[in-house]
N, C-alpha and C positions, 0 to 999 in steps of 0.2 A: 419391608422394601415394597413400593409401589409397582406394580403390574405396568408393563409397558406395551404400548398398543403400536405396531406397524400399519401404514400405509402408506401405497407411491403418491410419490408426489403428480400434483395433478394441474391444473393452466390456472387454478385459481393459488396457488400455495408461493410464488416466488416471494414474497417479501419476508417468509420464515426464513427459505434457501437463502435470500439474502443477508439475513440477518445474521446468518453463521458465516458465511464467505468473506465477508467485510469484515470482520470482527477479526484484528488484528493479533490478539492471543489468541484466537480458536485457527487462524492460517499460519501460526510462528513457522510449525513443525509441520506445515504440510508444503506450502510455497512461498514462504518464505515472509509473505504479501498481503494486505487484504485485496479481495478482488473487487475493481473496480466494475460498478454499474452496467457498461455496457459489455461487458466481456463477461460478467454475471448473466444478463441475461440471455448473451451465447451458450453460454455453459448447461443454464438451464433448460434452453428446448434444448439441446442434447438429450440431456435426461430425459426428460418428457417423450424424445423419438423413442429412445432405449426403453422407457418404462412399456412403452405400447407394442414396441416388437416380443417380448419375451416376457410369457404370465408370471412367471416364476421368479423370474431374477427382477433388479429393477435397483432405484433408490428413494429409499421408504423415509417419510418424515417419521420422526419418534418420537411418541405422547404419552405423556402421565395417563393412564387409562381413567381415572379417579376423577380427572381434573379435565382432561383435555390439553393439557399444558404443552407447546412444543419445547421441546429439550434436545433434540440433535436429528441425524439422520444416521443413517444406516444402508450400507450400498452392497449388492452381491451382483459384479459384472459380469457378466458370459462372452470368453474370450469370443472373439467373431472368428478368428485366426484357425481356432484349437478347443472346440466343442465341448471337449472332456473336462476345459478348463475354464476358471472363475475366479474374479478377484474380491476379497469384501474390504469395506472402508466404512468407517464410521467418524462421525465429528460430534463434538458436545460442548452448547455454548458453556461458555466458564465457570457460571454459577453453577452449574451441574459438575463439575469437574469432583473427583473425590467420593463420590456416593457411593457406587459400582455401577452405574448403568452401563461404564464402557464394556465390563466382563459383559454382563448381561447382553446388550447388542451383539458383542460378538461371539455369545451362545448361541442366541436367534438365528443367526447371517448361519452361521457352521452347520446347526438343524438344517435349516433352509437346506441346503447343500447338498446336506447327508441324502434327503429325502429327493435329490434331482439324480441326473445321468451323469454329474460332474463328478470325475477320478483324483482331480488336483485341485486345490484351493492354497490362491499367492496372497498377500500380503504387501503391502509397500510403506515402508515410516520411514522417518527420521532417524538415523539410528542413535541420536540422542534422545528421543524421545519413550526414557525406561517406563514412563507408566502405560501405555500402548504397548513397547514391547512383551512389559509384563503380561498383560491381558494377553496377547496373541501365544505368547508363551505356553501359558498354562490350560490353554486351550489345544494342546497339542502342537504348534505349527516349532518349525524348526528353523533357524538362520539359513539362508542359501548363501547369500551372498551379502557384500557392502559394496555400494559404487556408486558414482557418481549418476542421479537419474535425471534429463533435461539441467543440468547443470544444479541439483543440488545434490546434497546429500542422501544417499539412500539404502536400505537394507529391504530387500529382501526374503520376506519370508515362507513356507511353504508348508504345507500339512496333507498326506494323500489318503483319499476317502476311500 
């Protein structure tokens, strides 16, 4: 299995961030949508805000170390609300789909975590989407809830550190 390398995304990277948002099977299970252009590049300085406020946390592009290759990202958010708490998310364009890199990301994001001040770590999918749940699963996290989140579908998951 190839070694996979994290880093925040930075003012030079949106056309990678783009390339996963817009890609209609990598957004089925998250919004439903690819995201269009300019609401992408809203999305994007968010991130870019959020990578610079907090060293720790952020949303890291994620690379074939080997290769340089971009292959998805990987998100650990620091609620702003609730200190103790943190969300992780990850995406993987489709040809990457199937490998493990999704377990592995969200080993990464969970270390991360372990190694912060944060007490709770949520989760948020589709809760048709079994191969994520699997991953989150077996990573310790536990169902909270199912409900409807911004008008789709959502499950909730939780694991405390």
């Amino acid at each position: 299995m190839d070694q996979l390398e994290f880093i925040k995304f930075g003012s030079n990277d949106f056309d990678d961030y783009f390339r996963l948002v817009s890609n209609e099977k990598v957004m089925a299970m998250i919004t439903e949508r690819a995201i269009p252009l300019h609401e992408a590049r809203e999305n994007f300085e968010k991130i870019l805000r959020r990578n610079e406020k907090f060293e720790d946390f952020g949303t890291f592009k994620v690379l074939v170390q080997s290769t340089g290759e971009f292959i998805g990202l990987g998100s650990l958010t620091r609620n702003e609300d609730q200190n103790d708490e943190a969300e992780i998310g990850y995406m993987l364009l489709p040809e990457q789909w199937g490998k493990g890199y999704g377990k592995i990301i969200a080993g990464r994001l969970l270390h991360r975590a372990e190694q912060s001040d944060v007490t709770r770590l949520t989760a948020i999918i589709d809760p048709a989407n079994i191969p994520s749940r699997s991953i989150l699963i077996s990573q310790g996290f536990i169902s909270e809830k199912v409900c409807e989140i911004g008008g789709l579908p959502g499950e909730i998951l939780c694991k405390t550190l």
